[in-house]
VEXSENU-399428 format. One line per 3 residues: their letters; for each residue x, y, z of N, C-alpha, C, CB. Coordinates in steps of 0.1 Angstrom, whole numbers. Each point is the difference from the previous one (the first is absolute). Last residue first. Glycine has a CB too. Example, Ala and Ser with C-alpha at 12.3 -4.5 7.8 and 13.67 -1.06 7.14 Angstrom:
2
SA = 128/-22/71/9/11/0/-8/11/8/12/-6/-22 | -9/-51/21/-9/12/0/9/12/0/-19/-12/12 $
//
This chain:
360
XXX = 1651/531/1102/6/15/4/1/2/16/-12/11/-21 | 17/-57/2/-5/8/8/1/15/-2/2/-19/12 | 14/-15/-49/6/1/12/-13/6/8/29/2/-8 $
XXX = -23/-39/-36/-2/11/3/4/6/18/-17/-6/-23 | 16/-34/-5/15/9/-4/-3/12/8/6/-9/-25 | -30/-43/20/-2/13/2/14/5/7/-26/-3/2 $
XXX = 3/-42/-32/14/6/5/-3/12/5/14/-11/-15 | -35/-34/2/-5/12/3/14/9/4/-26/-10/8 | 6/-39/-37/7/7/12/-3/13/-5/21/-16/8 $
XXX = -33/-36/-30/-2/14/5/9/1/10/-23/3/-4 | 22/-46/-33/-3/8/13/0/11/1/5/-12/8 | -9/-35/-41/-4/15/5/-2/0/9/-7/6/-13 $
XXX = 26/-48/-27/-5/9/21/1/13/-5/14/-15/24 | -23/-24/-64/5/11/1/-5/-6/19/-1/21/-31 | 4/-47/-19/-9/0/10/11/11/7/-15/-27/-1 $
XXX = -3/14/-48/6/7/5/-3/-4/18/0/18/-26 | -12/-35/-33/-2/-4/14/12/10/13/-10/-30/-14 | -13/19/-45/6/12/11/-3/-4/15/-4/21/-17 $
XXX = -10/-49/-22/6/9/-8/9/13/9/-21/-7/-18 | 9/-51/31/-5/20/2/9/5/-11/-2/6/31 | 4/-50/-33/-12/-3/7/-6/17/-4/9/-22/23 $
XXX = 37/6/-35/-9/-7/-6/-13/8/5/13/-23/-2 | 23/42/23/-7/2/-15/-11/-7/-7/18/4/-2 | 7/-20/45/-11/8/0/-4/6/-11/5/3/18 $
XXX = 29/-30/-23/-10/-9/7/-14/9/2/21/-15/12 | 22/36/-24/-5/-10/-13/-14/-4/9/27/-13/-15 | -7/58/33/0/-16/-1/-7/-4/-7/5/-4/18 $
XXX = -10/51/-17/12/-2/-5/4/-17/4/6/28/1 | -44/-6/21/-1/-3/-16/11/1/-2/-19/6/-8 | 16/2/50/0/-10/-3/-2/-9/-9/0/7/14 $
XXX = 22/42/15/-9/-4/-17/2/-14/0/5/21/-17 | 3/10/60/6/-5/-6/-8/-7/-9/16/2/15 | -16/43/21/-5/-13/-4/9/-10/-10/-22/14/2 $
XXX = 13/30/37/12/-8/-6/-12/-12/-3/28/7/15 | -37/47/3/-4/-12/-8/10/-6/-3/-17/7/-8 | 3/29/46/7/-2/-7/-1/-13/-8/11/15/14 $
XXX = -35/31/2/0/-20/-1/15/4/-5/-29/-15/-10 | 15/58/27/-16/-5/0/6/-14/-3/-19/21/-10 | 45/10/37/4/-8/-8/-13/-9/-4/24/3/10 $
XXX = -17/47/4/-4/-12/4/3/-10/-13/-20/10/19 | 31/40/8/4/-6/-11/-6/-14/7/22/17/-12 | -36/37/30/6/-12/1/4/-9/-9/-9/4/16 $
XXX = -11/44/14/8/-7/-17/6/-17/3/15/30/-8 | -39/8/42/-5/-13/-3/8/-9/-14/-24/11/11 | 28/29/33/4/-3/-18/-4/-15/5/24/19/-14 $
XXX = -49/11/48/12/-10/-4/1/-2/-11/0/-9/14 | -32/35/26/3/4/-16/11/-9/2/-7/27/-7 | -10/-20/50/-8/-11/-10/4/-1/-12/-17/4/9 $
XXX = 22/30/15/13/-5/5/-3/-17/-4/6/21/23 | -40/16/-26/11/6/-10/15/-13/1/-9/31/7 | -41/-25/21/6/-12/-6/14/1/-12/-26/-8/4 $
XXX = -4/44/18/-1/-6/-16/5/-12/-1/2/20/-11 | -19/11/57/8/-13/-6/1/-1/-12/-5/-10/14 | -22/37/20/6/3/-10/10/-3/-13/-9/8/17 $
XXX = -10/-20/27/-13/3/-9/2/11/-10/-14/-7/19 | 47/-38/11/-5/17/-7/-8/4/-10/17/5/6 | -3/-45/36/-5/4/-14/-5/9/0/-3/-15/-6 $
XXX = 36/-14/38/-8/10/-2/-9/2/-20/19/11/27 | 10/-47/-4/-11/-3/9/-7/15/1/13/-21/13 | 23/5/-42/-8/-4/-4/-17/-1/13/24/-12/-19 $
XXX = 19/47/0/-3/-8/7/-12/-7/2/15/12/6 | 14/6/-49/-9/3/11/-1/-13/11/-14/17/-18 | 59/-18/-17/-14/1/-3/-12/3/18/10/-20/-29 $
XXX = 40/18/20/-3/4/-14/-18/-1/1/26/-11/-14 | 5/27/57/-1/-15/-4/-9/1/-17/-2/-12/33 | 23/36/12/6/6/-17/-2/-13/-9/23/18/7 $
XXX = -32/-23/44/-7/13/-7/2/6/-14/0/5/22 | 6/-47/14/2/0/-15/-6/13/-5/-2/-25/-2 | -8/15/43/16/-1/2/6/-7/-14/-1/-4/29 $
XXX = -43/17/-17/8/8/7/16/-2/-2/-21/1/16 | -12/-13/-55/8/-1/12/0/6/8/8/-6/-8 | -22/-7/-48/4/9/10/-4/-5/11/-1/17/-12 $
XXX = 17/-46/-29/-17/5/9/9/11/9/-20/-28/5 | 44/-13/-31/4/14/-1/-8/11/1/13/-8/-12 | -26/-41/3/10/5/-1/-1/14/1/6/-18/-10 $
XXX = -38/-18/11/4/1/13/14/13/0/-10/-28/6 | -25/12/-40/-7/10/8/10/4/14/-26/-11/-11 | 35/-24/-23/5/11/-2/-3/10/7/2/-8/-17 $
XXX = -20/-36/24/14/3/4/3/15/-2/9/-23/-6 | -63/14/4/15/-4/-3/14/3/6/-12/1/-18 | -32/-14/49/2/7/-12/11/0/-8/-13/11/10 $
XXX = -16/-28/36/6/-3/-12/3/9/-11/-11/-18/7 | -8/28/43/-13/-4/-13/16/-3/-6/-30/19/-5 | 25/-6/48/6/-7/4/-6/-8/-16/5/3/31 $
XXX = -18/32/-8/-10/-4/4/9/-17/-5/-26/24/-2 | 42/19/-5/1/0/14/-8/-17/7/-1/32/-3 | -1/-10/-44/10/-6/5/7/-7/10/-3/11/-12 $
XXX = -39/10/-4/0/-12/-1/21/-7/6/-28/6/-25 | 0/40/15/8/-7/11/0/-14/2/-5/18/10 | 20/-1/-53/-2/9/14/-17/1/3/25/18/-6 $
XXX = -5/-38/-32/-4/-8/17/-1/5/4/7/-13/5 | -1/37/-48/-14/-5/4/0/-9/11/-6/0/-23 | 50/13/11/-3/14/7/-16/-2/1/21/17/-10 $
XXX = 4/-52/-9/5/1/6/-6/13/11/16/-15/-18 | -27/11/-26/-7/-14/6/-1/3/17/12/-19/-21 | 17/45/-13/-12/7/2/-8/-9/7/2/14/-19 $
XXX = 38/-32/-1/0/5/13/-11/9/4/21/-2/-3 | -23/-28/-29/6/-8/12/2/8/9/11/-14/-10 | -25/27/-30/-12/1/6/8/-11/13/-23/6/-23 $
XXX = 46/29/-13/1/-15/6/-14/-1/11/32/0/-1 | -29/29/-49/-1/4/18/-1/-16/3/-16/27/4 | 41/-6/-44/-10/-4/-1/-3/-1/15/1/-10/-25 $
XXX = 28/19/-28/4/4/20/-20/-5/2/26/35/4 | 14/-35/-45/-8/-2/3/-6/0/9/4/-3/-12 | 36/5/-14/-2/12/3/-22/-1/7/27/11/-25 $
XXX = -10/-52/-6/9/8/2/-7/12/4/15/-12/-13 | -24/-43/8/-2/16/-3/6/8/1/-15/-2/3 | 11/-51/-25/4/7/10/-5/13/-2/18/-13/4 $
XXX = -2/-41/-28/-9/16/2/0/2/14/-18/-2/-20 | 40/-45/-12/-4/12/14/-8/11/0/18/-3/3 | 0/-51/-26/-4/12/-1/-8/7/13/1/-8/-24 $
XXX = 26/-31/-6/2/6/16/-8/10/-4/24/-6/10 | -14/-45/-35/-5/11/-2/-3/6/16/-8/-7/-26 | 32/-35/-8/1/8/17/-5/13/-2/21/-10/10 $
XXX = -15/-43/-37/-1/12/-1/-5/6/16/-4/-3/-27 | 29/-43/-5/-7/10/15/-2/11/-3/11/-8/15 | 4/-30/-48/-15/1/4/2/9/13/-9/-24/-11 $
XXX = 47/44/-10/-6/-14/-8/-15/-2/6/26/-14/-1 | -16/52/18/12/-8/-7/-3/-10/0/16/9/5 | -35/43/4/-7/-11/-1/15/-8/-5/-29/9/-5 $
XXX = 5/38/29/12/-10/-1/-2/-10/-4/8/7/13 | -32/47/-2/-1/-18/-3/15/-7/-3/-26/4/-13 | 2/40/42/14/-3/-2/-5/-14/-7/15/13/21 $
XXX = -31/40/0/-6/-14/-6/10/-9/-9/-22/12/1 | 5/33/33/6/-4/-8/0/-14/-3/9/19/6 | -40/32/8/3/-16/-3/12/-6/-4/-19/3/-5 $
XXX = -8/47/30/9/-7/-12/-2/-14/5/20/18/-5 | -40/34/14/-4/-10/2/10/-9/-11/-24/9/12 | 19/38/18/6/-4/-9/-5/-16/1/19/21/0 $
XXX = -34/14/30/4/10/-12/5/-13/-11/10/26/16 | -53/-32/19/15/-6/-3/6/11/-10/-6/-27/2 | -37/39/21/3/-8/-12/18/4/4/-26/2/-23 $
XXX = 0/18/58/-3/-13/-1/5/-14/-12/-19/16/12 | 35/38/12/-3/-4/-11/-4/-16/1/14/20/-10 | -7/15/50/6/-7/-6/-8/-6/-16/11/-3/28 $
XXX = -16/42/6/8/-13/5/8/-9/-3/-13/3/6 | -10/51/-11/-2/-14/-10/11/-10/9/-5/12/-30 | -17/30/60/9/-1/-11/-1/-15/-5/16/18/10 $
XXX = -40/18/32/0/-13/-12/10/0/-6/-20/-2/-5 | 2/35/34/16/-3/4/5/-11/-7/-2/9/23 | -40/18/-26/10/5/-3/11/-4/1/-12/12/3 $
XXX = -26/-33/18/6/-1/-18/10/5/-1/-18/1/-12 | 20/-1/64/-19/-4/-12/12/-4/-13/-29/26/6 | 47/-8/45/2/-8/-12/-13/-7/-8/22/-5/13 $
XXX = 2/51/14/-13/-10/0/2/-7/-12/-18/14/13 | 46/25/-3/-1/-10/19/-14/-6/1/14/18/17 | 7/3/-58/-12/12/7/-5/-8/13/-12/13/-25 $
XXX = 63/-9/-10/-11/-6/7/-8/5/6/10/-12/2 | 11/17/-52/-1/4/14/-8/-7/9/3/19/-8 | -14/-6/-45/12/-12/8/3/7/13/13/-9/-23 $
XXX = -65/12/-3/10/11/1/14/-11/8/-22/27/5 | -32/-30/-31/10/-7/4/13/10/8/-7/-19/-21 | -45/34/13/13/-4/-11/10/-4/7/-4/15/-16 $
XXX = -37/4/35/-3/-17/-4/10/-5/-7/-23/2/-2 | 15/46/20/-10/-2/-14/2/-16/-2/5/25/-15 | 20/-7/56/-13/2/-2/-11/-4/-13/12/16/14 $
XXX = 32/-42/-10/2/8/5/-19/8/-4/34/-2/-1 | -5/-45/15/-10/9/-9/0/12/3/-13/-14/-2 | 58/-22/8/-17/2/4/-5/10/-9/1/-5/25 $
XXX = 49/-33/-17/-9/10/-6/-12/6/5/8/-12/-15 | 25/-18/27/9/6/-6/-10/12/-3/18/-20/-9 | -15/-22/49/-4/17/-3/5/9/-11/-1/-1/22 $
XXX = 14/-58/-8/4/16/-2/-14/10/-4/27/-9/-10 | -22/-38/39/-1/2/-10/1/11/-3/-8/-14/-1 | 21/-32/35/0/19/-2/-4/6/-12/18/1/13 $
XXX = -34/-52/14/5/9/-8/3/10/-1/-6/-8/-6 | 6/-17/49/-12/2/-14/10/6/-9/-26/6/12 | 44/-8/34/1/-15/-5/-4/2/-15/-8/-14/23 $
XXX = -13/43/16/12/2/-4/4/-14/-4/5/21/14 | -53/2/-22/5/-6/14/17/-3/-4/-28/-14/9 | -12/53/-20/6/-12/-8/10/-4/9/-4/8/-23 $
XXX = -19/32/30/-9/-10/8/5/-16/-10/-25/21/9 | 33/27/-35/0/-7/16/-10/-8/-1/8/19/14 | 18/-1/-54/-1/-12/2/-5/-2/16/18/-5/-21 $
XXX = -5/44/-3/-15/-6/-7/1/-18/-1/-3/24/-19 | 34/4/49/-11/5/0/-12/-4/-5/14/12/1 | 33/-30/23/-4/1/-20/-19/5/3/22/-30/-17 $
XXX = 26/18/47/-8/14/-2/-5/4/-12/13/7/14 | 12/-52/14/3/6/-15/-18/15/-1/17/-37/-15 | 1/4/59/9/15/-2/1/9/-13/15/-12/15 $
XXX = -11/-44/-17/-6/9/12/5/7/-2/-6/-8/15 | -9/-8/-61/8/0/9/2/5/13/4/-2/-17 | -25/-14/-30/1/7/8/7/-6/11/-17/10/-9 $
XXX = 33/-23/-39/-10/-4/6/-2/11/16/5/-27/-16 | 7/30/-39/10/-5/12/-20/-2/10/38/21/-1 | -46/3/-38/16/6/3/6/-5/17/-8/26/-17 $
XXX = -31/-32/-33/1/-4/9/13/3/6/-17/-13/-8 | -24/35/-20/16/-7/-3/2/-4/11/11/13/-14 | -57/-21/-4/3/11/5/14/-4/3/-23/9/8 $
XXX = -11/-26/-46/4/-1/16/5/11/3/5/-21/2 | -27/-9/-49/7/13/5/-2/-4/15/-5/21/-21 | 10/-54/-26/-4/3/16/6/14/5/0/-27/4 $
XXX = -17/7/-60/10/6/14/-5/-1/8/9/13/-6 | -19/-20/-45/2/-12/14/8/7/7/0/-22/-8 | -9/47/-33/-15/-12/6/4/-4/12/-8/-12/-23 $
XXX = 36/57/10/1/-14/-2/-13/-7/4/26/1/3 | -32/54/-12/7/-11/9/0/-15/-6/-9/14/21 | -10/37/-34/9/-14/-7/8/-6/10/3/10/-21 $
XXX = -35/21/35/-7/-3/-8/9/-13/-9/-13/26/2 | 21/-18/50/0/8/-13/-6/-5/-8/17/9/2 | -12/-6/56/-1/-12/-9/-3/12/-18/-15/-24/25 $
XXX = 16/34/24/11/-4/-2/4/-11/-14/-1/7/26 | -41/8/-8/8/17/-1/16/-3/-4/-16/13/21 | -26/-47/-37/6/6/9/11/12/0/-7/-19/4 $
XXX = -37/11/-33/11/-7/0/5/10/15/4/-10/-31 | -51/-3/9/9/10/5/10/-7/-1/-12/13/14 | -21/-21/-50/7/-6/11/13/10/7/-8/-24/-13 $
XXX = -25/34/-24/-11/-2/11/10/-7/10/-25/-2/-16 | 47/12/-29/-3/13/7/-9/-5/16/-1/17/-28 | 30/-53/1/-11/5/0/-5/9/10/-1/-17/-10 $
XXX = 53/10/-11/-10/-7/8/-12/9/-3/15/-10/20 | 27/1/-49/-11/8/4/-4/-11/8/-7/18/-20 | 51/-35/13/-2/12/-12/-10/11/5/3/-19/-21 $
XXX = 24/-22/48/-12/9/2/3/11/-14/-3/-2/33 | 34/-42/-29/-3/15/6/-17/0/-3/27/16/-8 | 16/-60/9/-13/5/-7/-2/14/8/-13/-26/-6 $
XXX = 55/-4/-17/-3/10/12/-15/3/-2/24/11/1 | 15/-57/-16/-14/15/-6/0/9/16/-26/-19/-21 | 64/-21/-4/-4/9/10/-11/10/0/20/-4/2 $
XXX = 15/-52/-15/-13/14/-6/-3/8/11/-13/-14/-18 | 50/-27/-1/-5/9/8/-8/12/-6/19/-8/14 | 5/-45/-29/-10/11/5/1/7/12/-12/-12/-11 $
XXX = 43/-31/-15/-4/16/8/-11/5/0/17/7/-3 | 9/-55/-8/-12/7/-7/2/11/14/-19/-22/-17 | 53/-20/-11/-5/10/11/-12/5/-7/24/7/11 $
XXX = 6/-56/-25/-5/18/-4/-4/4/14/-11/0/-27 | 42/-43/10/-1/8/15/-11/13/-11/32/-6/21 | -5/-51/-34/-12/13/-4/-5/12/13/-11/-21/-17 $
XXX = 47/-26/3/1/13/4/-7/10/0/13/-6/-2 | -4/-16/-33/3/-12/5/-14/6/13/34/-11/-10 | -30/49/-16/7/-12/-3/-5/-10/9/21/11/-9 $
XXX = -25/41/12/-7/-7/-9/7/-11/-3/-10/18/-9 | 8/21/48/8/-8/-9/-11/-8/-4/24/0/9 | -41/39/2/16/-3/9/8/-4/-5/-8/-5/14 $
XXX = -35/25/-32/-1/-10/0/15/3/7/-20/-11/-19 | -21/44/31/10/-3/-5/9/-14/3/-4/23/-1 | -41/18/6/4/-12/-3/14/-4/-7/-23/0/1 $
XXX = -9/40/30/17/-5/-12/-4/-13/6/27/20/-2 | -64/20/10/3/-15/0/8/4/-9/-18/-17/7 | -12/55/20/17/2/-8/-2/-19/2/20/32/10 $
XXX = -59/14/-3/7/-16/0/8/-6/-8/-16/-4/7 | -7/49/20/9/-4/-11/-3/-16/2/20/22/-1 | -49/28/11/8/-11/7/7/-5/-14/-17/-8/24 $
XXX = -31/44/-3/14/-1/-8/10/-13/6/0/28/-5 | -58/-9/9/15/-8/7/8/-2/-10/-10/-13/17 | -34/44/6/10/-1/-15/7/-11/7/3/26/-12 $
XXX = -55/-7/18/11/-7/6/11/-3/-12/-16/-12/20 | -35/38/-4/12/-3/-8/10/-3/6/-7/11/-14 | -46/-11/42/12/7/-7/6/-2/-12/4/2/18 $
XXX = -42/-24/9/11/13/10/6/3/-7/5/-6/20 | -52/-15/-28/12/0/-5/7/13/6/-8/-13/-22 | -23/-20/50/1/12/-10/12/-3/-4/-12/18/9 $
XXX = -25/-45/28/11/1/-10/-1/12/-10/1/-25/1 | -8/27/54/-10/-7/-10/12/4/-14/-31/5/12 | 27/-2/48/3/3/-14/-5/-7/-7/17/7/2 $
XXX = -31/-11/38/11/10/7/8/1/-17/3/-10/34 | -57/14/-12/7/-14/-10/17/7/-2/-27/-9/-20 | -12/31/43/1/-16/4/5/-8/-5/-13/2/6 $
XXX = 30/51/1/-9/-5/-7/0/-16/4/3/20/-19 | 25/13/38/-15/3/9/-10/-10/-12/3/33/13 | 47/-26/-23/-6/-7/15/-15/-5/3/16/16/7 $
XXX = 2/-2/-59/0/6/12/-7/-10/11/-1/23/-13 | 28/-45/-28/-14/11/2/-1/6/9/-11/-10/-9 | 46/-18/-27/1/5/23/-11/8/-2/29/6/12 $
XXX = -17/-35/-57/0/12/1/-5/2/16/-3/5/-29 | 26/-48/-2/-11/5/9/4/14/4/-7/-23/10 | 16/3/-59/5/-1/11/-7/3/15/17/4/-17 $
XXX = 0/-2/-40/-10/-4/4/1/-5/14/-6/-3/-22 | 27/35/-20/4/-7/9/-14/-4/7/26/10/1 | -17/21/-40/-17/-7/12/6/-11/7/-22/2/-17 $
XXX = 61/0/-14/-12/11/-1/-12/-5/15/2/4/-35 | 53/-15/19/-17/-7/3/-7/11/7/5/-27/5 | 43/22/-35/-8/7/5/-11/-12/5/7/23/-15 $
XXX = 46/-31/-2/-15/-8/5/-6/13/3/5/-25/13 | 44/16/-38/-8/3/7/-14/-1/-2/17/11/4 | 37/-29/-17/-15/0/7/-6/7/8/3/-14/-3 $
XXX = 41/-12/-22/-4/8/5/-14/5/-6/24/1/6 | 12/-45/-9/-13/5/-3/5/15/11/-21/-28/-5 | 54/-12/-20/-1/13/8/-15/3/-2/26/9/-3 $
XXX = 8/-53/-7/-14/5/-2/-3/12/10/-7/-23/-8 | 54/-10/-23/-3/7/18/-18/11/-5/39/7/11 | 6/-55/-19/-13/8/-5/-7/10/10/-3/-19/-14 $
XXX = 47/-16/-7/-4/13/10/-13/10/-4/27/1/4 | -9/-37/-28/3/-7/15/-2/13/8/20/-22/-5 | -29/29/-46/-7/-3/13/1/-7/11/-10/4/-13 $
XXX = 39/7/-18/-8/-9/-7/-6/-5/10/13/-4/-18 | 8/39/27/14/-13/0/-13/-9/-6/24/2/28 | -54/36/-14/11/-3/0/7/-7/4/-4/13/-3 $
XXX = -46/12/2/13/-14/1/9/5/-7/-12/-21/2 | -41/48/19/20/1/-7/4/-12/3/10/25/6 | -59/3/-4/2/-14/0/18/3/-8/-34/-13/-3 $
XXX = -5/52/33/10/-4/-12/6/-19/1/11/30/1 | -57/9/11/6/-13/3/15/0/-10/-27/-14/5 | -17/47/17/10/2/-9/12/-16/4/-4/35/0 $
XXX = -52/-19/12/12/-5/4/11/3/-13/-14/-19/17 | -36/30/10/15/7/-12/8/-7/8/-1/27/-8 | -53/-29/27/14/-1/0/7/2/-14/-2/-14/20 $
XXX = -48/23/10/6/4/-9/12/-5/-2/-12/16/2 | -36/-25/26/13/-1/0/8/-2/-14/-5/-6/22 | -45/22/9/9/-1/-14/13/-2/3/-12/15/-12 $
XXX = -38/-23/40/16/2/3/7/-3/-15/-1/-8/28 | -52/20/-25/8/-11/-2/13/9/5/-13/-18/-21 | -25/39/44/1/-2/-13/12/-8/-2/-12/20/-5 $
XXX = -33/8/42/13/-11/0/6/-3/-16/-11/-13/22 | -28/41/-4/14/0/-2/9/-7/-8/-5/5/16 | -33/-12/18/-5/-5/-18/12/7/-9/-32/0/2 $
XXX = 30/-27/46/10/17/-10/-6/-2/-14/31/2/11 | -50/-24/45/3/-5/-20/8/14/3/-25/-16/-20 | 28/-11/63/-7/14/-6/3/-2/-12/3/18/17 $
XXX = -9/-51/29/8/1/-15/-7/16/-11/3/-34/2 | -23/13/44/14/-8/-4/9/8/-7/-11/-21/-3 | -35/27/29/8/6/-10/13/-4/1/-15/18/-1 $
XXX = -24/-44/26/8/13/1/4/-1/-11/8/3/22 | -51/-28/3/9/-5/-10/9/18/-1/-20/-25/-15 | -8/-18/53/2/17/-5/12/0/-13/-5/11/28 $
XXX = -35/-41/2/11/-1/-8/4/7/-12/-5/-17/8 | -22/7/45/1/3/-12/12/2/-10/-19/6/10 | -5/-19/43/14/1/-9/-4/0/-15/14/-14/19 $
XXX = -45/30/21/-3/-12/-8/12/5/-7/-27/-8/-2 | 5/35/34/2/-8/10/3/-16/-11/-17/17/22 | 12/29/-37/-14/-9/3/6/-13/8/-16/7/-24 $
XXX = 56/4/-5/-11/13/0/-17/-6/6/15/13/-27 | 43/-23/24/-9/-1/8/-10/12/-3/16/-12/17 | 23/-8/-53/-3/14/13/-15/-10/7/9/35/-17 $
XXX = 39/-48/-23/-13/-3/6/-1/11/12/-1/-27/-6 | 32/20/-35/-5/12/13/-12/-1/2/14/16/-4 | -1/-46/-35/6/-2/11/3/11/15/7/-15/-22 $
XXX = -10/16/-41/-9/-6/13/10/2/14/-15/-20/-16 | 21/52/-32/0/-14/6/-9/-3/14/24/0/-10 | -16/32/-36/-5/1/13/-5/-16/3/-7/28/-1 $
XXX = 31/3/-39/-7/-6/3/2/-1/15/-2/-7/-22 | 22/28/-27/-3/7/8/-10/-14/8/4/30/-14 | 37/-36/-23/-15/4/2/1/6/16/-12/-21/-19 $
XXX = 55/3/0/-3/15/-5/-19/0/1/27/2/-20 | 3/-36/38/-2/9/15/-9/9/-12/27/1/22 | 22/-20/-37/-15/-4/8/-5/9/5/5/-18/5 $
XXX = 26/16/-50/-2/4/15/-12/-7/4/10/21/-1 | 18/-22/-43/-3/-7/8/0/3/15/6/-12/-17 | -2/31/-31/-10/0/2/-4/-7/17/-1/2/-29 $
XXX = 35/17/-14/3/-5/16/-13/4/4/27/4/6 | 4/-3/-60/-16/2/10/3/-8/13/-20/0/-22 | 56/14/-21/-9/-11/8/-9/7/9/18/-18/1 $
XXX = 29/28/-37/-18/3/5/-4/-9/6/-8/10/-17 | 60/2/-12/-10/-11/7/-11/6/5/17/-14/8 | 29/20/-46/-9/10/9/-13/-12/5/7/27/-17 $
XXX = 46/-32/0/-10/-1/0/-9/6/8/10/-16/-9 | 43/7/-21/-9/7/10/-18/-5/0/21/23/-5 | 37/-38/-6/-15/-5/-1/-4/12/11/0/-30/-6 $
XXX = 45/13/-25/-4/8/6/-17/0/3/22/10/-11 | 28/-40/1/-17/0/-3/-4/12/7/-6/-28/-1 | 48/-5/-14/-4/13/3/-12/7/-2/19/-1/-2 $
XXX = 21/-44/3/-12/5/-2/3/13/4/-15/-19/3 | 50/-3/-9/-6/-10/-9/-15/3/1/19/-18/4 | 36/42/-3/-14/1/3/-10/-7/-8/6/19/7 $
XXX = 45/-17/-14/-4/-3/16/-16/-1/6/22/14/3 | -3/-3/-48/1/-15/0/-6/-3/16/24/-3/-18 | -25/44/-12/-4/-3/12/3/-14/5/-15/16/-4 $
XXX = 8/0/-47/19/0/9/-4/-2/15/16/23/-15 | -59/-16/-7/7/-13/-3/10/-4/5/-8/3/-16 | -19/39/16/5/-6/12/6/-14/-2/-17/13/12 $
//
């Protein structure tokens, strides 16, 4: 590869990792104070079942593979670091939902296996090199985490699978808002303004899912909502330097990332407070259903449905921030200051926030 004049690195790197996850609480079994009772006409001081041991229980393993490459080029003013990756974690470690009727409402277990795949991509590169100095820096990286095995003792829901994404919100679909005169069966006694939500599915005798509507809305009619992890995560990053100044910009951001505005879900907790004349945000004021706003984007705020998911809550959240910007100028290059300092720099920093993103 000598004739390569263009290529100044090239590195190929793989590596295999292990670790142990030991940090839960809670993993003994004990009994606290404080349910005091009246016994003999004399307050006494009663003690309950807090906390359930798992003699079970066993360290959370986490496995990763990574495959790395290291490339320059033009005598490395261009340099670029690719990882890819994957993570198992074994005995995931986590609270396990006990049945109702018991006095303690869960206790810690290992729920499962967990896989996560992803990338991470940094270019470095010099601009110009003279008088005149500009490089850059990129990054972007992306993982996905899944469900590999769960633990046989945790039911899972009817709308829910053995490899699902870790972070989701499920709901029910959501189709406009009711309406006078709207004839929706597995929605009576829902007040007109509320949400509308669709009937796609039900059970059929043995308990197996079947598509169709059966004019009742339970699980069957669940679906995934929305994914909690960001699909895409980047940076960018800009130095400059001329004579004693230098100027450094740098950003990050998300991309494809969605998340529940609690400004407006707030908005549907006054009820009835509203009436009562309570303060709340601006945004809570836009575009509410009506008699005389009836095709208005979100529920009316003086009914609430006991079937609500809040679906109209969901908002892209992506956004680009300008974490500093830095301008400084070098005061070791004067005679007078040399004497004294071997390096003296004095710099401002500010922030900003930029959001790009729109409302679904």
């Amino acid at each position: 590869m000598q004739k390569m004049d263009w290529l100044s690195n090239l590195k190929l790197r793989l590596s295999i990792g292990q670790t142990g996850n030991s940090n839960v609480d809670g993993a003994y079994g004990y009994y606290s104070f404080g349910q005091d009772y009246l016994f003999g006409n004399k307050v006494n001081t009663g003690a309950y079942l807090s906390s359930y041991s798992n003699p079970k229980l066993q360290w959370e393993t986490q496995t990763e593979y990574n495959l790395g490459l290291d490339l320059g080029i033009i005598q490395n003013r261009v340099n670029m670091t690719l990882e890819l990756f994957t993570k198992n974690v074994s005995k995931m470690l986590g609270d396990k939902t006990l049945m109702y009727y018991l006095p303690v409402s869960s206790v810690n277990a290992n729920l499962g296996t967990t896989t996560s795949k992803g990338f991470e991509l940094n270019l470095n590169t010099i601009n110009l090199n003279g008088p005149f100095f500009w490089s850059s820096n990129i990054n972007l990286s992306a993982y996905r985490d899944r469900w590999k095995k769960r633990n046989p003792d945790i039911a899972l829901k009817i709308y829910e699978s053995e490899n699902d994404p870790l972070r989701v919100k499920w709901g029910y679909v959501a189709d406009g808002l009711i309406q006078p005169g709207d004839n929706l069966p597995h929605m009576q006694g829902e007040s007109v303004g509320t949400q509308k939500l669709k009937d796609i599915g039900g059970f059929d005798e043995d308990g197996n899912w079947v598509e169709g509507p059966d004019g009742v809305l339970n699980d069957a009619d669940m679906v995934m909502l929305f994914n909690e992890d960001p699909k895409f995560s980047f940076g960018f990053s800009n130095t400059f330097r001329y004579k004693n100044f230098d100027l450094d910009i740098h950003m990050y951001g998300l991309l494809g990332w969605k998340k529940f505005n609690p400004y407006l879900s707030n908005a549907r907790s006054m009820n009835p407070n509203i009436e009562r004349g309570y303060n709340f945000s601006r945004v809570n004021l836009s575009d509410y259903y009506s008699s005389e706003n009836p095709n208005a984007k979100y529920p009316s705020l003086y009914f609430n449905s006991t079937k609500d998911n809040s679906l109209y809550t969901i908002e892209k959240a992506d956004f680009l921030r300008i974490r500093n910007i830095t301008l400084g100028y070098e005061l070791s290059h004067h005679k007078e200051i040399k004497k004294w300092l071997s390096f003296a720099r004095v710099y401002v920093d500010i922030a900003k926030t930029i959001k790009f993103a729109k409302n679904t």
